[in-house]
N, C-alpha and C positions, 0 to 999 in steps of 0.2 A: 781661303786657300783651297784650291782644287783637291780635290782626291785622288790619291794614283789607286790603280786596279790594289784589291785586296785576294788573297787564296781564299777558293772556295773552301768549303766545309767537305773534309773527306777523314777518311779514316787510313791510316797508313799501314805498311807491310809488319811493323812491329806491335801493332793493336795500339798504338798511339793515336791520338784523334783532334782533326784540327776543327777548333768549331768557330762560330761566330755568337759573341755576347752583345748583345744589343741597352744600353741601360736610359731610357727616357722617363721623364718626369709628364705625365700626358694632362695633367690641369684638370682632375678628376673626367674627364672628356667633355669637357666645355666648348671646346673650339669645333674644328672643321672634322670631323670624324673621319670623312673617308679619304682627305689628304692625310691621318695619320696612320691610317690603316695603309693606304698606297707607299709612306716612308716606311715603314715599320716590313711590307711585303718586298719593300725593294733591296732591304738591309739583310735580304733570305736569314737569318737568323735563328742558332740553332736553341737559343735561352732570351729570352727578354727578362727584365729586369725594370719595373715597373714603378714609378714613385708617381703618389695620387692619384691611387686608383678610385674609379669611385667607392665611396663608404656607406652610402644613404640606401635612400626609394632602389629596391631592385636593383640593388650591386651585384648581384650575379649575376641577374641577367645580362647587366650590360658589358661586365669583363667576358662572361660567354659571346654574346657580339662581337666583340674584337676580337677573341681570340679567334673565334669561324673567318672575320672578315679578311687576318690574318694567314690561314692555314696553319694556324696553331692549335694549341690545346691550355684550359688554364692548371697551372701546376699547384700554385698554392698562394695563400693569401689575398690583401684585398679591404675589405673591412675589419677581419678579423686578426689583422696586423696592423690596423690603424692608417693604410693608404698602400704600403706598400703590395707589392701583385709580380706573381711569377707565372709568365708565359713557356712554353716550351714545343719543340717539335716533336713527331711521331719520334726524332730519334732517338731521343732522351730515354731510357728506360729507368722508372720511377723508386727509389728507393725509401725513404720517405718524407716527412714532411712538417715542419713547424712555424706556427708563427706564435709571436713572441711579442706580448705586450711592456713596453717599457714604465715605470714606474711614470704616475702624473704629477707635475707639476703643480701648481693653481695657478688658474690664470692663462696656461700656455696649450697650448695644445698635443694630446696624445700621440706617442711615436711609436714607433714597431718596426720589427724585422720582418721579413718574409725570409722563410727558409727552406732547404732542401736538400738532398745528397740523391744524385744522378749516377745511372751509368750511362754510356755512352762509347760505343764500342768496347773497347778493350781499358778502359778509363772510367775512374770512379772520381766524382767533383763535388765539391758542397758548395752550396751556393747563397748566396744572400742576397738582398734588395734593401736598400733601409733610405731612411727621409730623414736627416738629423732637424736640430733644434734651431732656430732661429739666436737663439739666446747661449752665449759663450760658456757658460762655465756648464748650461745644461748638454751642450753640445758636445762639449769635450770630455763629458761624462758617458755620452752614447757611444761615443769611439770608441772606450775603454769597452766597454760592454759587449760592441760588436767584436771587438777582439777575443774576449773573452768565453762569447758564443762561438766563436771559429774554433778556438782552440776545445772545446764541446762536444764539435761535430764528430771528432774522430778522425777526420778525412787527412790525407796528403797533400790535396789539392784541391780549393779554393776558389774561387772566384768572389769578388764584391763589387755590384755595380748601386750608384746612388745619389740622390743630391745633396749636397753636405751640407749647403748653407753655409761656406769657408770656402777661400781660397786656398791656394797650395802654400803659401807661407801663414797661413791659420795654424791654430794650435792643434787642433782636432784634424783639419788634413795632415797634416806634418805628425802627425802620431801611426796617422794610417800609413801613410808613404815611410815610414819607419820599420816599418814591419811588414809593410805588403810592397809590392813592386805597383806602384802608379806607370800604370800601362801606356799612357799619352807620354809622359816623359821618357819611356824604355824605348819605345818606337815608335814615335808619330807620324802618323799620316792621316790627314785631313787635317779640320778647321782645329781650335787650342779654344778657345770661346764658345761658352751654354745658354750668356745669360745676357743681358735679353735677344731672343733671337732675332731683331731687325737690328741691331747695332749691338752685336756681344762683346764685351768688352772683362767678362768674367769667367775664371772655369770656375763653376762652384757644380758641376756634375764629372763623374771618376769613373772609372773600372778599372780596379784593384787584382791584383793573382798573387799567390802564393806563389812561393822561389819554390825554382822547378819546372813552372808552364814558361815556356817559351812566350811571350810576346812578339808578334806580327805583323803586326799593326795597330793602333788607336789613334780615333779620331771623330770630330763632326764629319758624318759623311755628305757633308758638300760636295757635290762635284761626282757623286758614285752613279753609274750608271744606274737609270731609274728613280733618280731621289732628286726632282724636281726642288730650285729654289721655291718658288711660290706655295708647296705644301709645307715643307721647312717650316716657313712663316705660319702658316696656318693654321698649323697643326696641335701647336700649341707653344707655350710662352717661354718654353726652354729647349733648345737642340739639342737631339739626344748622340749617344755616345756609344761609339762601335767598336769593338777589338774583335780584332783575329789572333786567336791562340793556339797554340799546339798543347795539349796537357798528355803526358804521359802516361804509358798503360800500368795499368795495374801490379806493383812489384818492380816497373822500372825506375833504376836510380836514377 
């Protein structure tokens, strides 16, 4: 599905601010690097929202790579959240920051939150990144969790971008879309499929918002000016996921 044009990132007459959330799963950066860095710069993006980021040898260095390769900044997490990684623009002005180790399994592997509360013009946002569990009952225990962290932050307005590992009639998405606005089904535009990106055939990657942000747009940005099929492919083994939101100012109802 082609992409129709999305609103740029601008900030309105009322200090409301329309930004763009960017949420991809980049395969700790195994793949083609600089076709992800070229999708990721063409989705100009005022938040990224990061699943598998690198964890190992020189993880900061190389999320600092990306984010320069970008014209980003890294905002928080990474290894220290167990994969997940928050990118952000000069716009974002930084309020602070957690990440958030979820309890271990055996056997399975460690999960986490990356977290944050932004401002951003006349708007204050918390934001999240997280990687659920491949395994149902652990997964649908991290939903509850991530909710229970948002409701933590304080904030009015939200954002969660991430790979769930579930579909939208999963139990663990269908908890989040419960309670959050599933941004592709409120207003889609572009591709509905993450996974796998030469034949997707799954959404199992979301960007969530709190009731209140306007929703815009979401979608695979197939088809958006500058987001070449062939780095799409490349880039790595899941299509990532873009919304355009309006999130209101600060004190507006």
């Amino acid at each position: 599905m082609a992409m129709m044009s999305l609103p740029e990132s601008r900030t309105e007459q009322d200090g409301s601010a329309v930004i763009r959330v960017l949420s991809y799963n980049i395969r700790s950066m195994r793949d083609d690097g600089a076709a992800l860095a070229r999708v990721i710069r063409a989705c100009a993006p005022d938040l990224v929202l990061v699943q598998e980021a690198p964890r190992f040898f020189r993880w900061r260095k190389r999320a600092a790579r990306l984010a320069a390769a970008t014209d980003l900044v890294v905002l928080g997490g990474g290894a220290t959240a167990a994969g997940p990684l928050l990118l952000c623009s000069l716009r974002a002005a930084v309020e602070r920051t957690e990440d958030v180790l979820l309890p271990l399994t055996p056997g399975l592997h460690r999960r986490g939150f990356a977290t944050a509360v932004v401002r951003i013009a006349g708007t204050r946002l918390g934001v999240l990144s997280c990687h659920l569990s491949l395994q149902r009952e652990e997964r649908l225990a991290q939903a509850e969790s991530l909710l229970g962290r948002l409701d933590a932050m304080g904030v009015e307005h939200a954002v969660v971008g991430g790979d769930l590992n579930d579909v939208p009639g999963g139990q663990a998405f269908r908890r989040l879309a419960g309670r959050l606005q599933d941004c592709w089904t409120v207003q889609p535009r572009g591709g509905e499929h993450t996974f796998p990106p030469h034949d997707p055939r799954k959404r199992i990657d979301a960007v969530f918002a709190t009731r209140g942000i306007e929703v815009l747009g979401c979608g695979v940005p197939a088809g958006l000016p500058g987001v070449a099929e062939g780095d799409l492919l490349a880039a790595s083994d899941h299509l990532p996921v873009l919304a355009v939101l309006r999130v209101p100012a600060a004190g507006a109802s």
